[in-house]
C-alpha positions as a Markdown table, in Angstrom:
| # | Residue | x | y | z |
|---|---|---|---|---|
| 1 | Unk | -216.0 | 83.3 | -6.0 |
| 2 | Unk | -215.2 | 80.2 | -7.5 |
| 3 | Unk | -211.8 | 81.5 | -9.1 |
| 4 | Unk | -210.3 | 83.1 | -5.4 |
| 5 | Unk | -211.4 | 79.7 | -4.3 |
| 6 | Unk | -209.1 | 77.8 | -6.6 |
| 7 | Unk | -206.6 | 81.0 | -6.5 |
| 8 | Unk | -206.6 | 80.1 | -3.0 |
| 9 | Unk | -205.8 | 76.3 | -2.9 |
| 10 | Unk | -203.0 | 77.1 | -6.1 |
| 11 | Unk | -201.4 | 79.6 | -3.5 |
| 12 | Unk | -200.7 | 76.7 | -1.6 |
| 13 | Unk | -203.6 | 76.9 | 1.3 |
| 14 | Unk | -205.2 | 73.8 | 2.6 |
| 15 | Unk | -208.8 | 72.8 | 1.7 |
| 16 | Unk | -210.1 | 73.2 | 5.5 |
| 17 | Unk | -208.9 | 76.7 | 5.5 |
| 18 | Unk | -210.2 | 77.9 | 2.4 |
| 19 | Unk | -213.7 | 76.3 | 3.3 |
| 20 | Unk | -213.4 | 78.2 | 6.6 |
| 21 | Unk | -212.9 | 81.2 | 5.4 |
| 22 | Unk | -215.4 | 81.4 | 3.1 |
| 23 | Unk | -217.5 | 79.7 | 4.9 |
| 24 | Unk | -218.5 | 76.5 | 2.5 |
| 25 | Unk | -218.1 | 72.8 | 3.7 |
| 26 | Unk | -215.2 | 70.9 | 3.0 |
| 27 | Unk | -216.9 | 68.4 | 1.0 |
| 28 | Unk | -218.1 | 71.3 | -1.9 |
| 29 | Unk | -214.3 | 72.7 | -1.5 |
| 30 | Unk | -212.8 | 69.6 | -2.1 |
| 31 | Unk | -215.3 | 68.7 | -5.4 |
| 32 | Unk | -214.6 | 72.0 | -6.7 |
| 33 | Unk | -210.4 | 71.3 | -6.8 |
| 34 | Unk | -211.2 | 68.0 | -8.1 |
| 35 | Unk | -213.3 | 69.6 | -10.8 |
| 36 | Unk | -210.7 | 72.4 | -11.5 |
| 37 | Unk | -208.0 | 69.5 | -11.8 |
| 38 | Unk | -210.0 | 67.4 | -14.4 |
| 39 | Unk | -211.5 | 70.2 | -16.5 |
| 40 | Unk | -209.1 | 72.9 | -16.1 |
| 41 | Unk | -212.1 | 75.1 | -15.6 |
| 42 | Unk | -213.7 | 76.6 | -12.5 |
| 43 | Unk | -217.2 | 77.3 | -13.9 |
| 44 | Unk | -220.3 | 74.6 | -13.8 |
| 45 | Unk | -222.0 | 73.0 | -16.8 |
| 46 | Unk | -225.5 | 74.3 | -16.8 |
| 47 | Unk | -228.5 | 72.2 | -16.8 |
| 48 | Unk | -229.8 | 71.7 | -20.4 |
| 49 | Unk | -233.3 | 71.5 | -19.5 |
| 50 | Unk | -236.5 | 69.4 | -21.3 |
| 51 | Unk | -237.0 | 69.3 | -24.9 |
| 52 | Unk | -239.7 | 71.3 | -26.1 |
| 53 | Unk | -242.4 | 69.2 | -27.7 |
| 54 | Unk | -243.6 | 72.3 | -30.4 |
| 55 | Unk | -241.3 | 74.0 | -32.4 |
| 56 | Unk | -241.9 | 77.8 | -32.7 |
| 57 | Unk | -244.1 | 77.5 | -36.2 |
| 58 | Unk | -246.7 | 75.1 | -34.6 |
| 59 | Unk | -246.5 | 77.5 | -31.1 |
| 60 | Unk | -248.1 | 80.0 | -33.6 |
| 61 | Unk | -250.4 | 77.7 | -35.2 |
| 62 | Unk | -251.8 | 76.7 | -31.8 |
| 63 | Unk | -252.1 | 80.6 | -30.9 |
| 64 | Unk | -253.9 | 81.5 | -34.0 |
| 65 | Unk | -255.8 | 78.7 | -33.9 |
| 66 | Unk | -257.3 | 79.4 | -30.5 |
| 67 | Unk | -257.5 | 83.4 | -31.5 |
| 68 | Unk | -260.5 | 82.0 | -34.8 |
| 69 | Unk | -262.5 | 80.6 | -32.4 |
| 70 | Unk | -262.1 | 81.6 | -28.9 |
| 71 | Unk | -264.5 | 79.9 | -27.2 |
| 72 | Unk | -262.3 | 76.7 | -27.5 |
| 73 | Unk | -260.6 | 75.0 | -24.6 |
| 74 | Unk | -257.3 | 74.4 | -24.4 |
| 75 | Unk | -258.3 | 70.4 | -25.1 |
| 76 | Unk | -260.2 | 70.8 | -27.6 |
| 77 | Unk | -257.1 | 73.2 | -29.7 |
| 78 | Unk | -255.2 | 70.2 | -28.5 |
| 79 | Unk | -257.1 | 67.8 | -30.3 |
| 80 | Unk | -257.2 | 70.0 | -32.6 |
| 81 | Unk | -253.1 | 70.1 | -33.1 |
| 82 | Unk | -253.3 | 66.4 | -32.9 |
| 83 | Unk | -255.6 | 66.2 | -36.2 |
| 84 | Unk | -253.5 | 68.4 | -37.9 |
| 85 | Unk | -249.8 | 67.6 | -37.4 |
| 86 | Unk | -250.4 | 64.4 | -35.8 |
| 87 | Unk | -248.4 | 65.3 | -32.7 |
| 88 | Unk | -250.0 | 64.6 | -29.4 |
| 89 | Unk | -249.3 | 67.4 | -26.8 |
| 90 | Unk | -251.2 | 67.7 | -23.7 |
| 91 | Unk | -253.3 | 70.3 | -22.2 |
| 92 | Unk | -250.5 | 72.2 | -20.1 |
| 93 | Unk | -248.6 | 73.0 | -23.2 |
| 94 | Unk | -251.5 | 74.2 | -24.8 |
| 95 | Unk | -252.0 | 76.1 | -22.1 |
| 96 | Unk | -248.7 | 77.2 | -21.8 |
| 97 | Unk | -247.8 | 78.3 | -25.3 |
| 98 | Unk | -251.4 | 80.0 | -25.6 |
| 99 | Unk | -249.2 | 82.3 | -22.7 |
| 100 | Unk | -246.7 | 82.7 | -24.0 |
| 101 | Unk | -248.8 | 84.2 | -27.0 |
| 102 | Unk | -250.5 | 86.9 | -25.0 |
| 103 | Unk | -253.9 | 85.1 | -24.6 |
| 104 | Unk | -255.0 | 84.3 | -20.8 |
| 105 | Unk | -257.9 | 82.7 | -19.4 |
| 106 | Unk | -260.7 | 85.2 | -17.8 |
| 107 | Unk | -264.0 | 84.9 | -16.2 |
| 108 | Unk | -266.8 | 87.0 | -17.8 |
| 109 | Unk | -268.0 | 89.7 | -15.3 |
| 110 | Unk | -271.1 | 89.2 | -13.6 |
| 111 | Unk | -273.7 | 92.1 | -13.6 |
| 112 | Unk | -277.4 | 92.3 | -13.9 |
| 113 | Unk | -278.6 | 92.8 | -17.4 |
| 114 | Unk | -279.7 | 96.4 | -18.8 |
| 115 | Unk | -283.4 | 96.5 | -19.6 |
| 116 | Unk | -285.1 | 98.8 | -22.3 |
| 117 | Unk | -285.9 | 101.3 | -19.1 |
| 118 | Unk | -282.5 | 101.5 | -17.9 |
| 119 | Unk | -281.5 | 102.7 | -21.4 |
| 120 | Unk | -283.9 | 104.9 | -21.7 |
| 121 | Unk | -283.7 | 106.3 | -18.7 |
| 122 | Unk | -279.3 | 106.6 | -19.0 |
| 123 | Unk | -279.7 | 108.4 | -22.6 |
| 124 | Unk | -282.0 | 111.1 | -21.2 |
């Protein structure tokens, strides 16, 4: 859409028509040309995003290090991290890359414990 918006304006069309006919305010038109001008280019620069704070080797270390004991919280394989590479992350990323590793928090299910008659009583 971008390029029959600047095909437009190069035909020789005003900016108010083009933004009426495609139905886009003036203002985003006019930005748009200015852009194309500039850069020669119709196409936006995409957002670049944070910086991780692990790299992929210590996103595996804080997997398999929650998979040997799993009764760990994600703070405590934080601190954990932190004693070992001396990088502080908190306990979202933990969290997050523990995810993105196939491992997700569940409740254990409630239910009323067998006794030694309801075993007997299911094997016969």
């Amino acid at each position: 859409m971008r390029g029959q918006i600047i095909g437009k304006i190069e035909e020789g069309r005003k900016i108010t028509d083009v933004a009426r006919e495609f139905d886009i305010a003036h203002s985003v038109i006019s930005r748009l040309w200015k852009s194309f001008k500039t850069t020669g280019m119709c196409s936006r620069w995409h957002g670049r995003g944070c910086v991780r704070s692990t790299t992929p080797a210590e996103d595996r270390y804080i997997v398999l290090s929650a998979k040997r004991n799993s009764r760990t919280t994600a703070q405590q394989v934080a601190n954990q991290f932190l004693a070992a590479s001396g990088k502080q992350i908190f306990r979202k990323t933990v969290a997050r890359r523990l995810r993105g590793g196939g491992l997700y928090a569940r409740r254990p299910v409630v239910c009323v414990p067998l006794t030694r008659q309801h075993r007997n009583a299911r094997l016969q």
